[in-house]
N, C-alpha and C positions, 0 to 999 in steps of 0.2 A: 203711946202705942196701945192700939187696943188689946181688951184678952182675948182675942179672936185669933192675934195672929203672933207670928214668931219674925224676929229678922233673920232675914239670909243672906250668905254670901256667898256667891259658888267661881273658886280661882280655878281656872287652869294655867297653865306654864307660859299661854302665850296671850291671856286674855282673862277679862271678869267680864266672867257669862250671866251671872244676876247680880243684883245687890237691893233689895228692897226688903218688902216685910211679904209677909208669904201667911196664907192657911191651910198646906198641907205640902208634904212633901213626899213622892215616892220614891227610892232610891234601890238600884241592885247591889245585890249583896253574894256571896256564892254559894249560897241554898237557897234563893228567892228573891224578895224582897221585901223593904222594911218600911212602913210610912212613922210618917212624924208629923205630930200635930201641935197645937199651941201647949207650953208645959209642959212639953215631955221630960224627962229625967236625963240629967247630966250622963254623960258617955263618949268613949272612941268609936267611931265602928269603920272598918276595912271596909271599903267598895269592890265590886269584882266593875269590867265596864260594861255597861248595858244601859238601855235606856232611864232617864230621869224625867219625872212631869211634877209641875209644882203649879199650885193654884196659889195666884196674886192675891194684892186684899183687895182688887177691882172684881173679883172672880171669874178670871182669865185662867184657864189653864195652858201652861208651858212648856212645849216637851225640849225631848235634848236627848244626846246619850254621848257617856260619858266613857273616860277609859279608867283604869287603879287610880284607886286615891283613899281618900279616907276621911270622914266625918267626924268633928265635934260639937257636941250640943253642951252648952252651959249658958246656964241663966236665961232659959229665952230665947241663944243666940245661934244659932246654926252654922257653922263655918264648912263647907265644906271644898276642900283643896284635890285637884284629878288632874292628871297627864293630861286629857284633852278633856274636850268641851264643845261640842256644838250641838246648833239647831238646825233640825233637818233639812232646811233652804239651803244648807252650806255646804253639806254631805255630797261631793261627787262621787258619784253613783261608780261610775268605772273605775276609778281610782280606788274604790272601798274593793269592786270585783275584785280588780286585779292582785290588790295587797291578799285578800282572801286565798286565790293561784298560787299566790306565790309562797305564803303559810303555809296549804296543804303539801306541796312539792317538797318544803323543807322537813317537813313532819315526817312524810312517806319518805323521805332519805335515811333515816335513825343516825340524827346527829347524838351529842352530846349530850348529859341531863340539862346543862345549863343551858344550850341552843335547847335542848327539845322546850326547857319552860319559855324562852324568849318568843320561839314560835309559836306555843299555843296560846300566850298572852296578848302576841300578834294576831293570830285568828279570829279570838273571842273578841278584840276588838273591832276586825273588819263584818264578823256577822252582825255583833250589833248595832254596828254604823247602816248594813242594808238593810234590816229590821227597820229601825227607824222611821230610814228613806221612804222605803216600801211601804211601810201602815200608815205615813201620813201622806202618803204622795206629792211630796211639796219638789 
């Protein structure tokens, strides 16, 4: 492995959405986001879900966006495990709308705290699903 780059892994529940060696990675987090480069220092870190872009060791940039999960870095290796996973080509558009409808309607009802956090978990997912869609037009 070169020192240029780091291995990754990125699981979701229903799929492995990468698995190569990587020279950078951008991940959301819920004050921003965090990159990670060759070396970084061992750690967990919480995902909020938002988009993900990771340059290859071809220098290919990859985008994706992601839902909760969570990352660890050791040794070199980056693991990181999320509820979903996709690349914008896969992202239906009307189906991310709709989920997003159907999130605010829940929200504007003043359910539960435990429904209110399921729904805004819900939303934050469908906005960053048409984020995505929308800034890469795929």
């Amino acid at each position: 492995m070169s020192t240029k780059t780091f291995y990754l892994h990125v699981i979701a529940s229903n799929k492995i959405f990468y698995s190569g060696h990587c020279q950078n990675l951008v991940m959301p987090l819920e004050d921003g986001e965090k990159g990670i480069l060759p070396r970084h220092e061992d750690m967990v870190i919480a995902l909020s879900p938002g988009e993900i872009r990771l340059l290859n060791e071809n220098d290919q940039w990859i985008y994706g966006v992601v839902g909760s999960g969570f990352v660890q870095i050791v040794n070199n290796r980056v693991t990181m495990i999320v509820d979903t996973a996709e690349h914008p080509e896969e992202i239906n558009e009307r189906r991310a709308q709709e989920a997003r409808e159907r999130a605010q309607e829940q929200l504007r009802q003043g359910k539960s705290i435990q429904e209110h956090s399921h729904f805004e978990a819900s939303l934050a997912r469908s906005l960053a699903r048409l984020r995505t869609k929308e800034k890469y037009h795929i």
